[in-house]
C-alpha positions in Angstrom: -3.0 151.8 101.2 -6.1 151.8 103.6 -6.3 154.6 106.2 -9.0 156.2 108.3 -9.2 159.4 110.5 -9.8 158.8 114.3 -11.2 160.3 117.2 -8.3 160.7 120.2 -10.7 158.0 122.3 -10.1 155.3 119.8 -7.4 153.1 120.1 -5.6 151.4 117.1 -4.8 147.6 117.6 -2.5 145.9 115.1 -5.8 143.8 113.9 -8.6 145.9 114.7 -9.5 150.1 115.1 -11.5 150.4 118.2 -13.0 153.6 118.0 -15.1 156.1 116.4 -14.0 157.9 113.1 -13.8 161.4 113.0 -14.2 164.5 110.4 -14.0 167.7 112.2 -12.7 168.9 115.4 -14.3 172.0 117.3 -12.0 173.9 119.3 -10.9 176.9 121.8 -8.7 179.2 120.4 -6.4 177.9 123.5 -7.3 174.6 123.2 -5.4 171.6 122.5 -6.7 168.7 120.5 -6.1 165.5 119.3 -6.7 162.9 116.2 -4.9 160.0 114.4 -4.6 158.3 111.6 -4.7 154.7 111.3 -2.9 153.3 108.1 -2.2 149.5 106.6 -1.4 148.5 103.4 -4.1 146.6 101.2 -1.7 143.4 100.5 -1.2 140.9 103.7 2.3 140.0 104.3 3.4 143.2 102.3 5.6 146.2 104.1 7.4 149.6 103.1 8.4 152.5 104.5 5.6 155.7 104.4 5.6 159.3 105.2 2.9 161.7 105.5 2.3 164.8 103.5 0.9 167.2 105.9 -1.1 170.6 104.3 -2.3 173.1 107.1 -2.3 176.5 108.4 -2.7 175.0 112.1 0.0 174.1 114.5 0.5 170.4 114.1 2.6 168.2 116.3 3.4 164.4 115.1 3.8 161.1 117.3 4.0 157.8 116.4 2.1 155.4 117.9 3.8 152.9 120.0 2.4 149.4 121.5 3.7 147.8 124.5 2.6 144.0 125.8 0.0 143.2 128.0 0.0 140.2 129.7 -3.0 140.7 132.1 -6.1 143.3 130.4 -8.1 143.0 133.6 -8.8 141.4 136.6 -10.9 138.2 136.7 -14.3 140.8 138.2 -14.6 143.5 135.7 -17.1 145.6 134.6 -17.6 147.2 130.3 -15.1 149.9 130.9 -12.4 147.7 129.1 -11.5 148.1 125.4 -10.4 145.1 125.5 -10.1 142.1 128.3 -7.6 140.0 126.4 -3.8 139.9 126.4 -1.4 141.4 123.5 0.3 144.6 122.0 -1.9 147.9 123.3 -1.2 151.0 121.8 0.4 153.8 124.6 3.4 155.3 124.1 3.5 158.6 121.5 7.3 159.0 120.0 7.4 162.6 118.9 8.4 163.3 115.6 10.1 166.4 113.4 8.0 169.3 112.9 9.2 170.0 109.3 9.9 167.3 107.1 12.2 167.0 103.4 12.6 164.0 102.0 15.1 162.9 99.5 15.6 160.2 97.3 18.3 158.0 98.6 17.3 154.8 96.7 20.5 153.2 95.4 18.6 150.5 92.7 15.5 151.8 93.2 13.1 154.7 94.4 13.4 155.1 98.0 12.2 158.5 99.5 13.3 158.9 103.1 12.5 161.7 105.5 15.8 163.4 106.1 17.0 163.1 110.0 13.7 161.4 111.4 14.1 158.9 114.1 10.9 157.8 114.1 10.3 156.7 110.7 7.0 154.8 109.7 6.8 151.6 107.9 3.0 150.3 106.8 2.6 146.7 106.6 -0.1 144.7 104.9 -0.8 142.7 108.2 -1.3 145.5 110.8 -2.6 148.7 111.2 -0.7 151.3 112.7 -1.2 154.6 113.2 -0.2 158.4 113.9 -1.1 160.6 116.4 -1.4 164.1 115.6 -2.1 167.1 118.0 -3.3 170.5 117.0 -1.6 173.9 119.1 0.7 171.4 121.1 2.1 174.4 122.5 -1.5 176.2 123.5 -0.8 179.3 122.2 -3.9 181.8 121.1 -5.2 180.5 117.3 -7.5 182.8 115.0 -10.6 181.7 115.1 -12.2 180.5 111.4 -12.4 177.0 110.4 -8.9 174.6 108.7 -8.8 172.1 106.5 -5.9 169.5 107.5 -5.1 167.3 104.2 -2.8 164.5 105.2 -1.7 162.4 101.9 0.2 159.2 103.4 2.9 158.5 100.3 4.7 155.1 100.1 8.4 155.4 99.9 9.1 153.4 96.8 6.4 155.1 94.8 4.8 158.5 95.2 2.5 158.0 93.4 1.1 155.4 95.6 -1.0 157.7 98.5 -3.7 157.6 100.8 -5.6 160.9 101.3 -7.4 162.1 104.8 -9.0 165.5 104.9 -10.4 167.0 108.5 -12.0 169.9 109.3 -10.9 172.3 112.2 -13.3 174.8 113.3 -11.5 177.3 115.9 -14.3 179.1 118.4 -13.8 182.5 118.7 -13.2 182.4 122.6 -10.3 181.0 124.7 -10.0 179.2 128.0 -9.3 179.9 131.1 -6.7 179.1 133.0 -7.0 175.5 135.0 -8.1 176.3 138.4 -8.2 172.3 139.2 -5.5 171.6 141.2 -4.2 168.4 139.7 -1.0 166.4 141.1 0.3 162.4 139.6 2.9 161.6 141.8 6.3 162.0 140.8 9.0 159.6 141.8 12.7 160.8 141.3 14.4 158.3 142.7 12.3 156.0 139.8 14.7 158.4 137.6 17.7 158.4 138.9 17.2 154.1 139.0 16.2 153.9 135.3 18.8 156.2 133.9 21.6 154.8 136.6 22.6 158.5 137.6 23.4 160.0 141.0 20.2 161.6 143.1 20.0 165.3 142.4 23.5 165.6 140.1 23.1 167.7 137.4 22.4 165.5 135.0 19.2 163.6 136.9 17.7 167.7 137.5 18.1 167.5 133.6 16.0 164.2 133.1 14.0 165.9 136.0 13.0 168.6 134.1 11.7 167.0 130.8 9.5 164.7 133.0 8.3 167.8 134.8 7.5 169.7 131.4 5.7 166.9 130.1 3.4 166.8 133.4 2.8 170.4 132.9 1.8 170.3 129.4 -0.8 167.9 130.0 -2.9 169.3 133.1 -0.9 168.6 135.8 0.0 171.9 137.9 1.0 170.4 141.4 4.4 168.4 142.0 5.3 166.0 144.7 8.0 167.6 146.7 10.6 165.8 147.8 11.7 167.2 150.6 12.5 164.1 152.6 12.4 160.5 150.8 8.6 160.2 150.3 7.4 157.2 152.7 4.9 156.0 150.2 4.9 151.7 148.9 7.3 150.6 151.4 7.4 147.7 153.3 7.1 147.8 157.6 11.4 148.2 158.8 12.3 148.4 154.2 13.7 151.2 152.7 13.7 152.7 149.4 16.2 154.6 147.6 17.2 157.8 149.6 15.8 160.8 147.4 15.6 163.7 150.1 16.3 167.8 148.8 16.9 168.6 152.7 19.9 168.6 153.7 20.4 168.3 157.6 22.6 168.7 159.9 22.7 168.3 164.1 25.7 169.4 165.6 25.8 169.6 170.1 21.7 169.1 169.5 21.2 171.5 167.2 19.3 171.6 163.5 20.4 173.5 160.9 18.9 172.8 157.2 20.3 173.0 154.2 17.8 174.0 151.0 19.7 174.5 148.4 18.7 171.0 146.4 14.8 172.0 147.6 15.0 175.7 145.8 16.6 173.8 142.6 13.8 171.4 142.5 11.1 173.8 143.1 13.1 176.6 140.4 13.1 173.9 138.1 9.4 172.5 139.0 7.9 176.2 138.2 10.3 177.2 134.6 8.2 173.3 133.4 5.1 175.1 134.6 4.1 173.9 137.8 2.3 175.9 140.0 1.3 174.3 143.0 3.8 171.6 145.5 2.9 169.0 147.7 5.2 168.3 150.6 6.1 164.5 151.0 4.4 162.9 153.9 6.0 163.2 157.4 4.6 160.7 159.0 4.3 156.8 157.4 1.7 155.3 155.5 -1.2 153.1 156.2 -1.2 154.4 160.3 0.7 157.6 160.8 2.9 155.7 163.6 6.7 156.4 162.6 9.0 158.6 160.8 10.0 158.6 157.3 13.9 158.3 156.5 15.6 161.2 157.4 19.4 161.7 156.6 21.5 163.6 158.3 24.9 164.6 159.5 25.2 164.7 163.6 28.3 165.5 164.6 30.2 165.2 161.1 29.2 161.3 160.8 26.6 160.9 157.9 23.7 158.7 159.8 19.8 157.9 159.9 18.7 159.9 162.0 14.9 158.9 162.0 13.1 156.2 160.3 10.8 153.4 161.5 12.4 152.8 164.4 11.3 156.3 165.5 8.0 157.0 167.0 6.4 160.0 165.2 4.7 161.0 168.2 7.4 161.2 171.1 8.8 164.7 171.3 12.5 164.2 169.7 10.9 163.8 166.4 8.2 166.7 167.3 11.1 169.0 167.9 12.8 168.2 164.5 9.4 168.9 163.0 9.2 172.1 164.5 12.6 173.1 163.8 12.4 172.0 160.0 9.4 173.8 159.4 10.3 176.9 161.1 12.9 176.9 158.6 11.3 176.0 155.1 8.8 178.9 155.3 11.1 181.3 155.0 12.2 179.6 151.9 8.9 178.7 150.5 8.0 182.3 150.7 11.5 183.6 148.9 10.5 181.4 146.2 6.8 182.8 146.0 5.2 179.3 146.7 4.1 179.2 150.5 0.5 179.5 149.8 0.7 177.2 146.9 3.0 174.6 149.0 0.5 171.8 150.5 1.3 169.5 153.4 0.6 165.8 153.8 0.3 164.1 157.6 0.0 160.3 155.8 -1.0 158.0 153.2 -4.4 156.2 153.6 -5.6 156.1 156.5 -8.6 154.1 157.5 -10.8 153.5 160.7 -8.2 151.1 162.5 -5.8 153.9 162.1 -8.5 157.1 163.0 -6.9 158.3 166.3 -2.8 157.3 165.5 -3.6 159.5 162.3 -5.6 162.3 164.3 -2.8 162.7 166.8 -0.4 162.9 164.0 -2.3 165.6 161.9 -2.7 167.6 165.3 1.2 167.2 165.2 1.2 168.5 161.9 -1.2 171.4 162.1 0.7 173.3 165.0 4.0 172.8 163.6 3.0 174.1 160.0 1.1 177.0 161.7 -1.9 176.6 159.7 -0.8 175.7 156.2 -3.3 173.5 154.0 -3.0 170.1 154.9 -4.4 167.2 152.8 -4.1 163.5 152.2 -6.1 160.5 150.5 -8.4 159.7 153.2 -11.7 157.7 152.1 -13.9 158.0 155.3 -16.1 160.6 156.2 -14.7 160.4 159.8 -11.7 162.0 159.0 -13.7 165.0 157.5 -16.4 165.3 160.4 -13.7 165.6 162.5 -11.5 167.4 160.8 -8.2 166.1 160.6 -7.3 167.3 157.7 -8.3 170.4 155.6 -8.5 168.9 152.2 -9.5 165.2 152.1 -8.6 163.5 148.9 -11.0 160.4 148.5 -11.5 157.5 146.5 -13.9 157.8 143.8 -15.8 154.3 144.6 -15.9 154.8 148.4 -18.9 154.5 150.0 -18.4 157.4 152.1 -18.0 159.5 148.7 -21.6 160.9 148.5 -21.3 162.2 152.1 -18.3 163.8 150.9 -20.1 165.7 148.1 -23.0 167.0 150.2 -20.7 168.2 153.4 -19.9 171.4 150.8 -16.1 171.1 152.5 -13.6 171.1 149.9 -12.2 167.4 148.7 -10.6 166.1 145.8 -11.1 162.6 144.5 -8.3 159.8 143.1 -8.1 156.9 141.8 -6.0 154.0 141.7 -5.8 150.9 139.5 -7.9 148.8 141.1 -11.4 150.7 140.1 -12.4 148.5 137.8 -15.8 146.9 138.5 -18.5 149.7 138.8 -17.7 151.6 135.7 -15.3 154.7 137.5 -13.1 157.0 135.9 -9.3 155.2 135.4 -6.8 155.4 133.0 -5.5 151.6 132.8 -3.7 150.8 129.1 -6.9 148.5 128.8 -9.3 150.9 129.5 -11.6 152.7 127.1 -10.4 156.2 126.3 -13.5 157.4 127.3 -13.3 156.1 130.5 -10.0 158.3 131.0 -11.9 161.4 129.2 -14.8 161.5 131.6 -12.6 162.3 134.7 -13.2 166.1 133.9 -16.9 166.1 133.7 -17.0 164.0 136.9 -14.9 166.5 138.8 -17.3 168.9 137.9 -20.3 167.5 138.5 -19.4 166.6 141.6 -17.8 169.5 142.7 -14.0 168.1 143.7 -11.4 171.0 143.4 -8.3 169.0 142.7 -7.5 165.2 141.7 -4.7 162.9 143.1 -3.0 160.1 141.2 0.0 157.9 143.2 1.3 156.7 139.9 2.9 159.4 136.8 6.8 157.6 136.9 6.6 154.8 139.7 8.9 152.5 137.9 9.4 149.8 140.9 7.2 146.9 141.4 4.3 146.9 144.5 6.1 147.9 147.8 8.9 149.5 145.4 10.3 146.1 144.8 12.2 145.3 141.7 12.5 147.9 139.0 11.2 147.4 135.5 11.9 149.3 131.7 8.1 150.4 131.1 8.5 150.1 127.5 9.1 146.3 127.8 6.7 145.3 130.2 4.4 147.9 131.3 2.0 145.5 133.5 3.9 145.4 137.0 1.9 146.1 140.6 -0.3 143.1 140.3 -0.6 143.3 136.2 -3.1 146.3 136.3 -1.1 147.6 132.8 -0.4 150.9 132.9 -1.7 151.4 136.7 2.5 153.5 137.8 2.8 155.5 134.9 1.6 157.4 132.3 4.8 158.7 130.8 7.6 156.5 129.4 10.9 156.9 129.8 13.2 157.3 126.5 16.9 156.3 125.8 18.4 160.0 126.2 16.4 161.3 129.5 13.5 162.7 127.6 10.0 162.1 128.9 7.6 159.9 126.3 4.3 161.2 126.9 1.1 158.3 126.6 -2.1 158.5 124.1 -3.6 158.2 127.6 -1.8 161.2 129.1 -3.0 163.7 125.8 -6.8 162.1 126.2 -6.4 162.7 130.2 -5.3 166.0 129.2 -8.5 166.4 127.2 -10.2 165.5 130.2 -8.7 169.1 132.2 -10.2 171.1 128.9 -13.6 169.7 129.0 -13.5 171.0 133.2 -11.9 174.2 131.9 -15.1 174.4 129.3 -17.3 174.2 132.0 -15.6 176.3 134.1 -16.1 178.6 130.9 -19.7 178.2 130.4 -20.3 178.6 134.3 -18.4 181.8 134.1 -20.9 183.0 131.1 -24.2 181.6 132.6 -24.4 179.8 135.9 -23.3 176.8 137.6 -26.9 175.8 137.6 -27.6 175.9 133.9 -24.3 174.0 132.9 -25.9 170.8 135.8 -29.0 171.2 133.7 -26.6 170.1 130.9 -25.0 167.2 132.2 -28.0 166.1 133.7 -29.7 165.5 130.4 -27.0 164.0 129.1 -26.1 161.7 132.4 -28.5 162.0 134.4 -27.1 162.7 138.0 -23.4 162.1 137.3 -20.9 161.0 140.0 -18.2 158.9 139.6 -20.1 156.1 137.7 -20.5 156.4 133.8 -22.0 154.3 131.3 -19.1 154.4 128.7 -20.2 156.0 125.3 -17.8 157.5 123.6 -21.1 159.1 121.3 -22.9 160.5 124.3 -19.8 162.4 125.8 -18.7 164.0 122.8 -22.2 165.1 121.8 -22.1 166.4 125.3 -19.2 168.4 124.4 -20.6 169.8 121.4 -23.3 171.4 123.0 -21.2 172.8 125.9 -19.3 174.8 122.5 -22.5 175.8 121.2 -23.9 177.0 124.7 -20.0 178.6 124.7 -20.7 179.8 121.1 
């Protein structure tokens, strides 16, 4: 058998590893981290089942490397940021294995040794490389510090004496990591659940699926969830609809509101046991203008009905009065729950200077019905800031308005979307180098952001939430920017797949927290004198090299060290 220990910023293709090779890993003793193990067998058209022979004293959790087609790598305008720009099968999806393996002879004419009770079994074939993906301290507890040898022996089933043989080395530092203090949110669609798996909104067994999806967000840097308190007007169509998906119940009887939260504490209960921290509240007003409601459900007078929606202007005082009588009611509840200061508000989606004073009117709305709660929305000119519409404006990483941003010393956040793709930005597209994804953190800091938004961690619908699509089959949709809605797969039984691209982005939150580290040790001053000499002066434009940010990296843990 051939094999090869790589870097987590590689990526393993069926005919080709695209990446660097690795032979030691230097980490927190809090810290995750990540490697894999390409394999292939030395004759073409030859195949058999494998299993790995893992010796360590280190936490080790295993995944199997999945690929998923890709029709479209990149648009026709594209800059180097691509690991590849053709189509074919991309390596994504991680299928978790056992933790403890025994294997048993269970060869009936000849020698077969099979791992007892694994689902995801590995076969090698002569044709392909494959690989495994393994990740030290999954579960982030505190490791002694010392240096680990890992010694992986990859046996073939038929005959073990027939084995490749991989040795890392593991140094643990002896310091830890501070908690994340970037506020980081990927919008979470449940109604893209409760489609996929074909179960009732908010029943018992979609707060189940719920809950793996929210686990596997928390586990991988993300601390703020989208809140749906009211079916989140995001990717609709002008008079369309998407699936209803709201956790307030309401109720108008002779004129009167009256709320009921009990779905909303569920959600939020369930939200904070995964390990969110942090919610965002779903966007009152509708995208792309701020001019009408979203969908809100209700019962008037015992007959289940619509009662706003776009038909409704957001700005005449019926739907002002429902605001205020909504809101007066949710603090109370936010604050039972210990999350009103750490419950954000959103006025609406993307506003630009058409829209400046429908939005403004609408987040003047917002501010005095909230009663001063932090409000903040992806908003990508500096308008909106000087002006102060909202408190928090989340803004594109390529807009020109972005340096203005920066310098104003008001707190922003920054977010991407697919479609950054020509000047060599941060993303996370299937297609994109690793490093690419990886550099996110650095850039944060540099910058000085406080929080990152994505729109897409389960969006499972096509653009304007048309159509509704398996991921694992065909993971290309909203205009064939692969991998653009999601960065977590769904499995068979309601379990959450996590992405090779969601452990590197998680990567990405430990090289911020290592900063954040080093800042807290020396200054903030003397870690910019850092990345300056290894970027230069770093925005949200990188030259990808794999080389130059994990050297980068290095010295940050001896500076730490």
């Amino acid at each position: 058998m051939k094999t090869a220990l790589l870097s987590s910023l590689a990526k393993v293709f069926p005919d080709e590893l695209a990446g660097g090779q690795v032979k030691k890993l230097t980490l927190f003793q809090n810290e995750r981290g990540n490697f894999q193990l390409a394999y292939k067998l030395d004759s073409p058209g030859d195949a058999g089942m494998v299993y790995p022979v893992i010796k360590s004293a280190l936490p080790l959790a295993e995944y199997r490397v999945g690929y998923v087609p890709v029709v479209r790598a990149c648009p026709a305008k594209h800059d180097n940021g691509f690991v590849r720009t053709t189509p074919g099968l991309y390596p994504d999806p991680l299928f978790r294995r056992q933790a403890e393996h025994e294997v048993e002879d269970e060869g009936r004419f000849s020698t077969l040794w099979v791992e007892k009770g694994e689902k995801e079994l590995l076969t090698a074939v002569g044709d392909s490389w494959q690989s495994l993906w393994l990740t030290v301290n999954e579960e982030g507890k505190t490791l002694d510090a010392g240096e680990y040898a890992i010694t992986i022996r990859l046996v073939r089933s038929t005959d073990p004496g027939e084995f490749s043989e991989e040795r890392l080395l593991v140094e643990i530092l002896p310091e830890s990591l501070g908690e994340q203090t970037l506020l980081v949110t990927n919008w979470f669609y449940a109604d893209c659940l409760a489609d996929h798996y074909g179960v009732e909104v908010f029943s018992e067994r979609h707060f189940e699926i719920m809950a793996s999806f929210m686990k596997a967000a928390a586990d991988h840097g993300q601390n703020m969830l989208l809140l749906p308190a009211f079916t989140p007007p995001l990717d609709t169509s002008v008079g369309k609809e998407r699936k209803t998906a709201q956790l307030v119940g309401v109720k108008v009887e002779n004129g009167e509101y009256s709320f009921d939260f009990m779905l909303l504490e569920c959600f939020i209960k369930t939200a904070l046991e995964a390990g969110i921290t942090h919610f965002e509240h779903t966007h009152m007003f509708t995208q792309w203008g701020a001019e009408n409601a979203p969908k809100v459900m209700a019962t008037v007078d015992g007959v289940e009905k619509r009662l706003f929606g776009w038909e409704t202007d957001a700005k005449g005082e019926e739907y002002v009065a429902f605001l205020r009588a909504y809101f007066k009611a949710l603090f109370p509840v936010l604050e039972k729950l210990g999350v009103k200061e750490k419950t954000w508000f959103h006025t609406s989606d993307e506003p630009d200077e058409n829209t400046f004073e429908s939005y403004k009117e609408a987040a003047a709305i917002m501010r005095e019905v909230t009663g001063g709660a932090t409000l903040f929305d992806a908003l990508s000119h500096y308008q909106f800031a000087a002006e102060n519409t909202t408190d928090v404006p989340v803004v594109a990483e390529n807009s020109p308005d972005m340096e203005k941003f920066i310098q104003s010393g008001k707190p922003f956040w920054a977010y991407y979307t697919g479609g950054q793709v020509t000047e060599n930005n941060a993303n996370r597209l299937i297609s994109n180098l690793s490093v690419r994804n990886r550099m996110l953190g650095v850039m944060l800091y540099a910058t000085g952001a406080s929080g990152f938004l994505h729109w897409g961690y389960n969006f499972y619908y096509d653009i304007l939430s048309h159509g509704h699509y398996d991921p694992n089959a065909y993971p290309g949709t909203y205009v064939q920017h692969p991998g653009t809605s999601l960065i977590v797969y769904p499995s068979p039984d309601g379990k959450a797949v996590p992405s090779l691209r969601m452990k590197v982005f998680e990567e990405a939150m430990s090289d911020y927290r290592a900063l954040s580290k080093l800042e807290s040790l020396t200054s903030r001053e003397d870690v910019m004198k850092i990345v300056e000499k290894h970027f230069g002066k770093l925005g949200y434009s990188y030259d990808m090299s794999e080389e130059a940010l994990m050297a980068f990296r290095e010295e940050i843990n001896d500076r730490i060290r």
